[in-house]
C-alpha positions as CSV (number, residue, x, y, z in Angstrom):
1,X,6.0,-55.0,-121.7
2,X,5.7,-54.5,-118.1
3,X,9.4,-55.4,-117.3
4,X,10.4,-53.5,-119.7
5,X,9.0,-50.4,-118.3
6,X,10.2,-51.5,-115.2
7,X,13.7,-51.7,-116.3
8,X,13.6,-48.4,-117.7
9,X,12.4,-46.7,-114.2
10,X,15.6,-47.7,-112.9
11,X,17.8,-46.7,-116.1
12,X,15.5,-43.4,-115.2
13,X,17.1,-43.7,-111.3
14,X,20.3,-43.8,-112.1
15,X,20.3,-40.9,-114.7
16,X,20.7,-43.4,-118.0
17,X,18.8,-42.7,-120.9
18,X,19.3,-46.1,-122.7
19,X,18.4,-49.3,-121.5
20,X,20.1,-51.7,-124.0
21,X,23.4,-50.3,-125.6
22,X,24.1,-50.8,-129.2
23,X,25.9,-53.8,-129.8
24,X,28.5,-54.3,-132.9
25,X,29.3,-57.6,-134.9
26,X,32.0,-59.9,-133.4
27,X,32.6,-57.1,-130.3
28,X,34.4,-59.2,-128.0
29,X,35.4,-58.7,-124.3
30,X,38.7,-56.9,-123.6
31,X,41.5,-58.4,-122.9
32,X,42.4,-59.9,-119.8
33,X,44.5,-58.1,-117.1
34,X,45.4,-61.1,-114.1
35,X,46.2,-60.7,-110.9
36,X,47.2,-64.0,-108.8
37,X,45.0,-64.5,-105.7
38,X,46.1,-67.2,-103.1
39,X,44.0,-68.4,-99.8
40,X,45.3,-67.9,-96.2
41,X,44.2,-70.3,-93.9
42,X,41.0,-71.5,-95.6
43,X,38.0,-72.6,-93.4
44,X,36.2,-75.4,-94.2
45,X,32.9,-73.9,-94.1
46,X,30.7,-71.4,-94.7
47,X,29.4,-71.7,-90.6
48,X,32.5,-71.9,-89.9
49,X,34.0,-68.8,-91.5
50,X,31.2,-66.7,-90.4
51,X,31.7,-67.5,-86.6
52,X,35.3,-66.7,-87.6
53,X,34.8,-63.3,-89.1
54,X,31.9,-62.6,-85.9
55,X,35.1,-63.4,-83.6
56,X,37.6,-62.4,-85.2
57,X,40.7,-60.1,-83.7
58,X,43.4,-60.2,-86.1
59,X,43.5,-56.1,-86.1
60,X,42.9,-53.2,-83.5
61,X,39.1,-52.7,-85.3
62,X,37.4,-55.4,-83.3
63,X,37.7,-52.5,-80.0
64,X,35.2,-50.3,-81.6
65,X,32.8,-52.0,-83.9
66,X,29.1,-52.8,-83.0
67,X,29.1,-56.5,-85.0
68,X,31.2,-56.8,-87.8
69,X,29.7,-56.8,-91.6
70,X,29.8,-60.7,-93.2
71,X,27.9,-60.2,-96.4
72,X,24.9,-60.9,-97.6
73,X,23.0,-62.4,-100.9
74,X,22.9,-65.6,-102.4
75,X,25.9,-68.1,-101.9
76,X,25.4,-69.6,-105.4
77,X,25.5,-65.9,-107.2
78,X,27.1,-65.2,-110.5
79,X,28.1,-61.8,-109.6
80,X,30.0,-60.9,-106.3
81,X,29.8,-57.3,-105.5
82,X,32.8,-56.2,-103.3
83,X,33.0,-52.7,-101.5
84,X,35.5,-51.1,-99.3
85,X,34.7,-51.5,-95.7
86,X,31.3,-51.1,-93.6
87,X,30.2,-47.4,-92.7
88,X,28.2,-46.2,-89.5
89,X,24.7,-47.7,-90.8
90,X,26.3,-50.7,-91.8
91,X,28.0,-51.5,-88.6
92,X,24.5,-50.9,-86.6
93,X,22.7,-53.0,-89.2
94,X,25.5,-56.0,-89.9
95,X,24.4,-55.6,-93.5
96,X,26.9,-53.6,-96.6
97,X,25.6,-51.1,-98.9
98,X,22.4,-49.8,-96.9
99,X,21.3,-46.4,-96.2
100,X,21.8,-44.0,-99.7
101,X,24.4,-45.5,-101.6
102,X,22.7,-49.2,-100.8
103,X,19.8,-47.9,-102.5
104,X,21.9,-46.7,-105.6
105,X,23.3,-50.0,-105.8
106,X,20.2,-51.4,-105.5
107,X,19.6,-49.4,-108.7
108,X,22.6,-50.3,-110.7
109,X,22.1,-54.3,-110.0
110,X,18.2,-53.8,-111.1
111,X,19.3,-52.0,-114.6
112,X,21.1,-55.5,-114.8
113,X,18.1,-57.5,-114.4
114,X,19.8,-58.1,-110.7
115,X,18.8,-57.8,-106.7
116,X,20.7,-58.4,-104.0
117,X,18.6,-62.1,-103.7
118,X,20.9,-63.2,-107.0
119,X,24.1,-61.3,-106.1
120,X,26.2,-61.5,-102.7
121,X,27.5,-58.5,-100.8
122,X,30.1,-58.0,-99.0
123,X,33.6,-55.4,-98.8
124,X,37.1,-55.9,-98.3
125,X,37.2,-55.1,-94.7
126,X,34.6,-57.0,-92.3
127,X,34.8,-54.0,-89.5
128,X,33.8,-50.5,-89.6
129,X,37.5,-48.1,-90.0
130,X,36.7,-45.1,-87.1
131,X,34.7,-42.0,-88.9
132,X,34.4,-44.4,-92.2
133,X,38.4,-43.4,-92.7
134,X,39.9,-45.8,-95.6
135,X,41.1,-49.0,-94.5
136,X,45.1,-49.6,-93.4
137,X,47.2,-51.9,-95.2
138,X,47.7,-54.1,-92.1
139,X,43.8,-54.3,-91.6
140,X,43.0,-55.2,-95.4
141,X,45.4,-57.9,-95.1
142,X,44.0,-59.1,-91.5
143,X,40.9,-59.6,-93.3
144,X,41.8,-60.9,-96.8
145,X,42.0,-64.5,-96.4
146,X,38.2,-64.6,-94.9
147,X,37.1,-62.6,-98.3
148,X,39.2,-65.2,-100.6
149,X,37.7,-67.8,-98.8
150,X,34.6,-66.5,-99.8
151,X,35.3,-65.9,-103.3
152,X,36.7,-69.6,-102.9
153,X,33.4,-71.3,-101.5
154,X,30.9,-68.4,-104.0
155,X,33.1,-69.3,-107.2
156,X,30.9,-66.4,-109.1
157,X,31.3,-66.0,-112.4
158,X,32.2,-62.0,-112.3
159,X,33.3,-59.7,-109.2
160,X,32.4,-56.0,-109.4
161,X,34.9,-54.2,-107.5
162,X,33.0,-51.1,-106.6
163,X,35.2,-48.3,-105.3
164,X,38.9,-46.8,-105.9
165,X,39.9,-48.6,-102.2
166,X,37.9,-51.9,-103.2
167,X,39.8,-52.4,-106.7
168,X,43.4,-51.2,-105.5
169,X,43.2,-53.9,-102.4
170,X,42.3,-56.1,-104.6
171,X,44.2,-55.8,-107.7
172,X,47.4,-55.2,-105.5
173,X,47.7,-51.9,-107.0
174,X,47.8,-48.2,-106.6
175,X,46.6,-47.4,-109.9
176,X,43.5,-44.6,-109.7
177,X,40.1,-46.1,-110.6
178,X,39.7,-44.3,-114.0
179,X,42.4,-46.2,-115.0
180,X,41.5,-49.6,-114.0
181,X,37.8,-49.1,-115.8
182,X,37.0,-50.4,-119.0
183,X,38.8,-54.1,-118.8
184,X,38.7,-56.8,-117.5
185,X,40.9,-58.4,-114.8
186,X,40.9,-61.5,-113.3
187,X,41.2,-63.2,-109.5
188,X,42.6,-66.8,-108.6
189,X,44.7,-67.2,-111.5
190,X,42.5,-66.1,-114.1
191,X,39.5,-68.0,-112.9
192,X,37.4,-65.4,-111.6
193,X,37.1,-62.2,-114.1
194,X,37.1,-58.7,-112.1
195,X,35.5,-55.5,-113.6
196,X,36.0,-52.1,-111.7
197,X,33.3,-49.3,-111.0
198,X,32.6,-46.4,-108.9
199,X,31.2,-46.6,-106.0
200,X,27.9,-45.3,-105.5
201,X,28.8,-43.1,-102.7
202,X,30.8,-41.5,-105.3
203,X,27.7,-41.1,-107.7
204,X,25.8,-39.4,-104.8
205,X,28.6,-36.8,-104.9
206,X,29.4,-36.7,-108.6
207,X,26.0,-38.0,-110.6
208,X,27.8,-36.9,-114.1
209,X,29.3,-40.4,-113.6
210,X,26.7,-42.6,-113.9
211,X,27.1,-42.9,-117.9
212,X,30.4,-44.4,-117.2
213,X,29.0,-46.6,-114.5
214,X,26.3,-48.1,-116.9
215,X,29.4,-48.6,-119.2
216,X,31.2,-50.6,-116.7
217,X,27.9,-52.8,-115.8
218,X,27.2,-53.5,-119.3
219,X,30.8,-54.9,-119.5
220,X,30.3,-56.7,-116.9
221,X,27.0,-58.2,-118.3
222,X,28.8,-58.9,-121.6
223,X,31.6,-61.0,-119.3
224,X,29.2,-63.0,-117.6
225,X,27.2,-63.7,-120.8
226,X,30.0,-65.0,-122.5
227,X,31.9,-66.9,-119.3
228,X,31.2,-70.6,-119.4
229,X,29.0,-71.7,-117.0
C-alpha cells in the first residue's frame, strides 16, 4: 500500500531496516520510574503565557537572543517532544528543531505515523545559551515554570525527552542518557509518562544509534497505545 511504502522511506532515512517490530504475547510496558513535577506561577492562558515567554527576563539570556523559541505544533497533541534549548537557526527562525537535526526529527516522528501538525515542539530553555553551550542550572529553572505550564494546559499523553540535557533537567537527575533509556518515567505525579531518546544532533554525529532510537520510539508508541485516553 502506498503508506506503507511511504513509511518505509522514512524507516530507510533514518537507517532502520524494520518498520513494525516483533511483538510477544502479554509484553507489557516497563515499569514506571516517577518524578514529581509542580507549577510555578501558572498563567492562565495560552496568550498569556506566550506574551510572557516573548517578554520574559528572569535570566541574563534575554541580552543576546534574537526572539525567544515558544514551541510549535498542535496544542491538543498526544505526544510532547521536549529538546534542550534553541540553537543559532532556531533563534533567527523562533521555531525548535529546524535546520539538520529538525529534519531528522521530522524523520523519527514520520516512522511513528507522526508530523509536527499532531505533536508540539518545544525545549527546556525558551532562549538561545551563547555558541549553543548547555544550559545553566539558574536558566533551566528561570524557565521551568513556563514549560510545566505548558505540559499543564497540552496534558499529552507521552513526552519524548530528546537529549542527555533535556532528560536530566527534567527528571532532576544527573544520570547519563544510556541509562535513563528503555523505561518509562513519569511527570506531574505520575500523570504524564516520559520516555528518553537521543537527540538527533547526536544521530548526525553517531548514526550507529539510530537502532536504539527506533527502540525508544517504539516504546513510546506502545505507551501511548496502551495510556487511557
Amino acid at each position: 500500500m502506498p503508506a506503507e511504502r511511504e513509511r518505509m522511506q522514512y524507516l530507510e532515512a533514518l537507517g532502520i531496516d524494520v518498520w513494525v517490530p516483533r511483538e510477544q504475547a502479554g509484553q507489557s510496558v516497563p515499569d514506571l520510574v516517577e518524578v514529581a513535577v509542580t507549577a510555578d506561577e501558572p498563567v492562565p492562558d495560552w496568550t498569556e503565557l506566550q506574551a510572557s515567554v516573548a517578554g520574559c527576563t528572569r535570566c541574563p539570556l534575554h541580552q543576546c537572543r534574537t526572539q525567544t523559541v515558544f514551541g510549535v505544533g498542535n496544542r491538543d497533541a498526544d505526544w510532547m517532544i521536549i529538546g534542550e534549548a534553541p540553537g543559532a537557526e532556531e533563534d533567527r527562525r523562533g521555531e525548535p528543531f529546524v535546520g539538520r537535526a529538525g529534519k531528522l526529527l521530522d524523520e523519527m516522528l514520520r516512522a511513528v505515523e507522526l508530523d509536527r501538525s499532531t505533536v508540539f515542539i518545544t525545549n527546556i530553555l525558551k532562549c538561545r545559551p551563547p555558541s549553543n553551550r548547555d544550559p545553566a542550572a539558574d536558566e533551566a529553572a528561570a524557565c521551568r515554570g513556563y514549560l510545566e505550564r505548558q505540559i499543564e494546559m497540552i496534558r499529552p499523553r507521552l513526552i519524548l525527552a530528546v537529549g542527555r540535557i533535556a532528560a536530566q533537567q527534567l527528571l532532576h537527575t544527573d544520570s547519563p542518557l544510556g541509562r535513563l533509556r528503555g523505561r518509562v518515567h513519569t511527570l506531574n505525579n505520575g500523570q504524564v509518562p516520559l520516555v528518553v531518546t537521543y537527540h538527533p544532533a547526536y544521530l548526525l554525529r553517531s548514526p550507529s544509534q539510530k537502532r536504539k532510537v527506533w527502540e525508544d520510539l517504539c516504546l513510546a508508541r506502545q505507551v501511548v497505545q496502551e495510556s487511557p485516553t
